[in-house]
N, C-alpha and C positions, 0 to 999 in steps of 0.2 A: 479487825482480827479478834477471833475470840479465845476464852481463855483454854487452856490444856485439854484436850479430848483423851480421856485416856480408862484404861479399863482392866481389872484385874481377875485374872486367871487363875485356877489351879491345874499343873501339869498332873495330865492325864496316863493310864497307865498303857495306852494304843500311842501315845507320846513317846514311849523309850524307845532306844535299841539294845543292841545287845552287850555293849559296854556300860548299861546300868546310868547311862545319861541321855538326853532328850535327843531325839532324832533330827538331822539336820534339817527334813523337809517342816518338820514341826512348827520353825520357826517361822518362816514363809506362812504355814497355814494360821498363824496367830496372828501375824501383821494382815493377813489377809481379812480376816474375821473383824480385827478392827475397824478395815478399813467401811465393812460392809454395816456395821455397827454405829459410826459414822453419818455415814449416808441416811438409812435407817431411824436414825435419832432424830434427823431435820426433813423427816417427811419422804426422803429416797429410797423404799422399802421395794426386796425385792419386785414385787407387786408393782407397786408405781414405772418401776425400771419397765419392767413387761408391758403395761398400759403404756407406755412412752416408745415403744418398741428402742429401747437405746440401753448400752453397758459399757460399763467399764472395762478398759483392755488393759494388756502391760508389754510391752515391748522389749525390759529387760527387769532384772530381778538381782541384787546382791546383796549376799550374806555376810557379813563379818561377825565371826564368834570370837568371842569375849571372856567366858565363865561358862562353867558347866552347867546345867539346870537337870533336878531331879525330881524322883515322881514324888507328887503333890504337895510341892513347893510351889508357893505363889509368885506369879508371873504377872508383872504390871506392864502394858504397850502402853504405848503413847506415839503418836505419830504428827509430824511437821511438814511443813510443805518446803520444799527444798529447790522447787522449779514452778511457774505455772508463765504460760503464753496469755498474750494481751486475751486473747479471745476464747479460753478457757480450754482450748481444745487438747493443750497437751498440760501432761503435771507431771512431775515428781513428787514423790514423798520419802521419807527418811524415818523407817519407825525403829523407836530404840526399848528393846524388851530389860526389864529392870530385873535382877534378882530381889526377894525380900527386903535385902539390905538396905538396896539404895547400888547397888552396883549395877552396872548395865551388863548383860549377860551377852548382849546381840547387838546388833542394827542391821535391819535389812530395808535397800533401799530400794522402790522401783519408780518406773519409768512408765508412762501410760497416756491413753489418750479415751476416746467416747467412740463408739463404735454405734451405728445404725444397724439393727439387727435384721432389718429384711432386706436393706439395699449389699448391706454388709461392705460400707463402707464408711468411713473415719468421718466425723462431721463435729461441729462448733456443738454444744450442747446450748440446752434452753438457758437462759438469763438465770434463773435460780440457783442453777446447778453450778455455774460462776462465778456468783455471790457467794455460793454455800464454800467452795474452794478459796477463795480470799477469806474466808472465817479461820481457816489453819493456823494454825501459831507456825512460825518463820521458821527456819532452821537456822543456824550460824551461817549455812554455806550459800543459804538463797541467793539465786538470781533470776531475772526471768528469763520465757524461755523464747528467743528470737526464730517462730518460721521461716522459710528458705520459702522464695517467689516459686510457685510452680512453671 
């Protein structure tokens, strides 16, 4: 396991809504970004993904909001794995957006697995990709995640 993946933002001003605070979807597209940032960092750049014909999917998505975030206030992610299957094929992640402070503003968790992009169907990813998902730092709530026999 390695140490804290994490990376900081400034809220952008296509980030608000109209009540003068960060727009819900916002959050989702930051956790998003990290995740892809992530990957990216240890060699899984888009690019590679495409040469591999394979990506990452999500099956579900939740937001808990926390604090309000405003424009160009720094916004720190960090994200934990919170679920992974013996054979890498499915994960959770739990990423928890920070205010400036040190308070968490969010946590939005998702749900996912590795998608083949020309069969376009769900498959085990390469041994790296694996490896690289057991690097995550744990969440409190980790467990793994047990497949159901087809």
């Amino acid at each position: 396991m390695s140490a804290a993946f994490e990376r900081t933002y400034t809220v952008r001003w296509a980030d608000m809504d109209p009540n003068g605070h960060m727009r819900h979807s916002a959050y989702a597209d930051y956790a998003a970004q990290h995740r892809i940032e992530y990957l990216a960092q240890h060699g899984f750049t888009l690019q590679r993904f495409a040469q591999l014909s394979i990506g990452p999917i999500l099956f579900r998505e939740d937001t808990r909001f926390l604090k309000e975030l405003h424009i160009n206030e720094a916004l720190r992610v960090t994200g934990e794995l919170s679920g992974l299957s013996e054979d890498g094929s499915r994960w959770n992640i739990i990423h928890t957006l920070y205010k400036a402070d040190g308070r968490p503003a969010a946590t939005v968790s998702v749900e996912g697995a590795w998608l083949d992009l020309r069969a376009r169907k769900l498959i085990v990813p390469p041994p790296e990709i694996t490896a690289l998902m057991h690097e995550l730092p744990r969440h409190e709530s980790y467990a793994d995640i047990v497949r159901k026999a087809s």
